[in-house]
C-alpha positions, 0 to 999 in steps of 0.5 A: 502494491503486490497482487493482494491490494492491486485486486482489492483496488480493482474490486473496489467501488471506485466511488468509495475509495479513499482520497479520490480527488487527490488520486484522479487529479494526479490522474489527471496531471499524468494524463495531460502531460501525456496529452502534450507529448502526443501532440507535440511528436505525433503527426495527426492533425494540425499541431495546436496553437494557442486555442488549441493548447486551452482546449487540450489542457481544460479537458483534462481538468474535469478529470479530477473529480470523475468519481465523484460526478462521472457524467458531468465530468464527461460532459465537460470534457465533450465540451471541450474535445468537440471543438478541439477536434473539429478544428482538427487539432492533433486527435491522438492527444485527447483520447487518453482522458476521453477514453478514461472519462467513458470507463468511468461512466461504464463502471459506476453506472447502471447498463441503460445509462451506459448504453445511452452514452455509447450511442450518443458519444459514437455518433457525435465522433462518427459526426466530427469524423464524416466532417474532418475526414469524409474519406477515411472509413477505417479510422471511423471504425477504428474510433468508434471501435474504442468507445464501444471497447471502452464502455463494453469494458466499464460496463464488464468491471461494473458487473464484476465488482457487484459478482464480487459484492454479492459472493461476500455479503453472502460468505458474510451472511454464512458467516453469521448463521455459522456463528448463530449456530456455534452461540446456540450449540454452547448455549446446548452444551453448558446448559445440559452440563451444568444443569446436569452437574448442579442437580445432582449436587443438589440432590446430594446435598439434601441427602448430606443435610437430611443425614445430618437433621434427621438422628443427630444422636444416631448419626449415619456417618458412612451414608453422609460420608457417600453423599459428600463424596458424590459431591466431591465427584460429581464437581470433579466430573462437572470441571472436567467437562467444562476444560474439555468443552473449553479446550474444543472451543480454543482448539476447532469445532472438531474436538472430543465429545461425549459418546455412548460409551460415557452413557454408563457413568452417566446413568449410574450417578441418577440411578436409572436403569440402563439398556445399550441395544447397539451391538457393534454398529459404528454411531457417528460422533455427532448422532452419539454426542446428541444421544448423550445429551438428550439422556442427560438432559432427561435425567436432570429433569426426571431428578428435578422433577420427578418423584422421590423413588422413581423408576428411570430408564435409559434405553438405546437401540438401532432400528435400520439406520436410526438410533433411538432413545427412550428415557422413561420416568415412571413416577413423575410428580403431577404436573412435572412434565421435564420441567419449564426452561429451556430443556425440552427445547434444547433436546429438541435443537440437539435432534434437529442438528443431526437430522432427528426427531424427538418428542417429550410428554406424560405417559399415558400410565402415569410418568413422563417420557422422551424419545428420539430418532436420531437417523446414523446418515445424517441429512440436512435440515433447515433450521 
């Protein structure tokens, strides 16, 4: 057994470890030829005769099923031990067993149980004691001595091992939540990517099929052209985003992430206008990866939604250690308010995660707009 499973077996419930009937009954055998040998070369007492052997060897039965009942199994062996003792018998042999059957007690019980047991065994030796030896105060200390040591240190395992359960079912518990939260950062990531990606082509699409129903006889073959090329393009950037997203999930959770420096290509495929108010200030990549989200998830929703022709606006500016973004539609149709899915409360979730705030609504001018603070010193938040 190396250190790894001697600590496992150590930190084990001792109730739930496997085959324990099996196990304490080779316990049990090694204990009681260990009970013989003492009695036999030891000179502690009287060398056992016939009555003497019955009661040695019976105590160690019970010993077979301490795990499964510690307190009767103790109580049987105090049925046996006592006599043995008090007919002075050789008092080494049993305290192996005995002191065995105590740990057990200790280890799987609760501190009330414990306690009681220590008073209860400690006077009935200190009693067999005062009547087979009323002379020898040491060794009526030295034997009370042990069940204390031996409970004390049932008691310590017990504690230990509950320590032990209560830091991994916490770890487990992190566990999840980190989970929860990865499952939710995907969700974020492969909605505003494709929704993003799948609009546009939409949009193209109509562009394309609009060019080819409205003049046949004049066909504009340089604007279909454009369109099926932004087609083209858009998937191209669309797998592309999809592999590196793949590739940071097969890799670890630090990985390339769109920035503010992937804004300009992003904005000009919507045809909004762009202004970048950040000047040489550094922009941790989280804060710069949520900014591109959010901008890209209202640009989706402002092509989904908004009105043919509509002036959009991306602006993005530093205010003391916050950045902020604005994206602004100023010609949303009635009733389009970014949409009625899973936007808004994903742009909100990509703030929150680096510490920000966002708020999206109709403008009182007419339109609709988004706006976030997202701060550059990230604080934590409960989610």
């Amino acid at each position: 057994m190396d250190t790894m499973d001697f600590a496992a077996a150590f930190t084990r419930d001792p109730q739930a470890a496997p085959y324990p009937v099996r196990c304490d009954a080779s316990a049990a055998a090694v204990f009681a030829v260990l009970a013989a040998v003492l009695a036999l070369t030891v000179d502690d007492g009287r060398a056992p005769d016939a009555l003497g052997w019955a009661l040695l060897l019976a105590a160690h039965v019970p010993l077979a099923w301490r795990r499964r009942a510690p307190m009767p199994v103790l109580l049987a062996m105090v049925a046996c031990v006592l006599p043995y003792h008090a007919l002075d018998y050789m008092h080494l042999a049993p305290i192996p067993a005995s002191m065995t059957a105590l740990y057990t007690v200790a280890s799987t019980g609760r501190p009330r149980r414990t306690l009681f047991v220590g008073l209860s065994v400690t006077s009935v030796t200190l009693t067999i004691q005062v009547f087979v030896n009323p002379h020898e105060m040491v060794e009526l200390l030295r034997v009370s001595g042990w069940v204390i040591a031996m409970l004390v240190f049932g008691a310590s395992i017990r504690l230990y091992r509950q320590l032990v359960a209560g830091v991994m079912e916490r770890a487990e518990r992190e566990a999840e939540r980190k989970v929860a939260e990865e499952r939710l950062r995907i969700a974020r990531d492969l909605h505003d990517l494709l929704a993003h990606s799948i609009t546009l082509i939409g949009v193209q699409t109509s562009v394309a099929a609009h060019v080819l129903v409205a003049d046949p006889d004049r066909l504009d073959r340089e604007a279909l052209v454009k369109a099926l090329d932004g087609i083209t393009e858009t998937c191209r950037e669309a797998r592309s985003e999809v592999r590196t997203t793949l590739d940071v999930l097969r890799a670890t959770p630090e990985g390339p992430l769109p920035d503010l420096a992937s804004l300009p290509d992003l904005v000009r495929t919507s045809g909004a206008d762009l202004t970048v108010r950040t000047g040489a200030a550094k922009v941790p990549a989280a804060v710069g990866a949520a900014a591109y989200r959010i901008v890209q998830e209202s640009l989706t929703n402002a092509v989904r939604h908004g009105a043919p022709g509509a002036d959009l606006s991306v602006d993005v500016g530093l205010e003391k250690d916050v950045l902020t973004v604005r994206v602004t539609n100023g010609g949303s149709a009635p009733g389009g308010t970014g949409g009625s899915g899973y936007g808004i409360l994903g742009m909100r979730e990509r703030a929150r995660s680096v510490g920000g705030t966002l708020s999206a609504g109709p403008r009182d001018g007419g339109g609709f707009e988004v706006a976030a603070e997202l701060p550059l010193l990230g604080r934590e938040v409960t989610v």
